[in-house]
N, C-alpha and C positions, 0 to 999 in steps of 0.2 A: 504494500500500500504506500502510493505518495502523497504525503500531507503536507501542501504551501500555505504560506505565510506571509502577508506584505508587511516588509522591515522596513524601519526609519529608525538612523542611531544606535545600532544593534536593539532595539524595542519592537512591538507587536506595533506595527504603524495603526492608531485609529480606524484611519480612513483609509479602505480598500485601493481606492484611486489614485491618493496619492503621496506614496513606497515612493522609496529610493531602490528597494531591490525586493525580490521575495526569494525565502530560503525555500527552500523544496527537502521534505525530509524521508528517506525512504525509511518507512519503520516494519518493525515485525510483531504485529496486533498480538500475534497468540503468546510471543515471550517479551513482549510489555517493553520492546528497548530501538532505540534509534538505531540504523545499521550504516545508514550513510548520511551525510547533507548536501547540500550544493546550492551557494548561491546564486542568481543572475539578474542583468540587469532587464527590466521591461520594459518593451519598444514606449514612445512617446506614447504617453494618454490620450487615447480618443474614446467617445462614448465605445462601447463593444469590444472593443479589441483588446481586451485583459483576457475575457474569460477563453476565447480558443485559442490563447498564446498559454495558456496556465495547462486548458488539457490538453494542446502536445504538448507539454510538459511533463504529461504522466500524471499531472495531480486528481486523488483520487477524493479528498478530500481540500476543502479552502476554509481556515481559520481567519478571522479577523473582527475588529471591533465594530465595523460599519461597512455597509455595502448597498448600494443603492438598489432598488427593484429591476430596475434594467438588465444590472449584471447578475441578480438572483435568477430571474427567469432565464436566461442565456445558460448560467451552470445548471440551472435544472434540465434544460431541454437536454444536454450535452452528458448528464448520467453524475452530474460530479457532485457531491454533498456540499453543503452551506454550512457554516458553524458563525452566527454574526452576536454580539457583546459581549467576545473577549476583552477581557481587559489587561491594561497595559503591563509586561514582561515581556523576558527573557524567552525567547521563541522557543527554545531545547526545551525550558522547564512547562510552556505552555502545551506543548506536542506531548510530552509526560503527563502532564496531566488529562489529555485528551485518552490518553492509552490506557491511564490506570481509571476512567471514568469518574475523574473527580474535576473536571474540568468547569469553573465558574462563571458564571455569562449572565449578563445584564440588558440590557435594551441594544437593540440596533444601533449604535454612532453615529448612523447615516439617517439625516432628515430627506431626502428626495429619489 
């Protein structure tokens, strides 16, 4: 399974749209541990063009604080799960806590 992340600052970036990078983290659901990461940069922001740069990516999942409906329905149509008011950390420790289901989440971040 791969689970991305839009970072700003080494931090969970708020707002979906706009990361400086997002991490991509290959994990292993059934023994609860990261196996690889890899960061990359995302082409310039335009409405759409996150969410089918994210699944060639391989992400199978997307973590983040806020994400507009536009980009929601895009990853939905596309198979890929949504996880939106994560709150702000350490992206390793936030995918950890995604794995061991104790992961915390608040309202959407994204007003539009």
């Amino acid at each position: 399974m791969i689970i991305a992340l839009p970072v700003a600052g080494n931090q969970l970036c708020m707002h979906f749209g706009h990361c400086e990078s997002f991490a991509f983290f290959d994990v292993d659901e059934v023994q609860k541990k990261i196996k690889g990461k890899k960061m990359l940069t995302p082409p310039p922001h335009e409405p759409g063009i996150l969410p089918p740069w994210i699944k060639q990516q391989g992400a199978d999942v997307v973590i983040t604080g806020g994400m507009g409906a536009r980009a929601q329905s895009l990853f939905q149509a596309a198979g890929v799960q949504i996880i939106t008011g994560a709150q702000p950390g350490n992206p390793e420790d936030i995918v950890m806590s995604y794995l061991n289901n104790s992961l915390q989440t608040g309202p959407n971040a994204c007003d539009h």
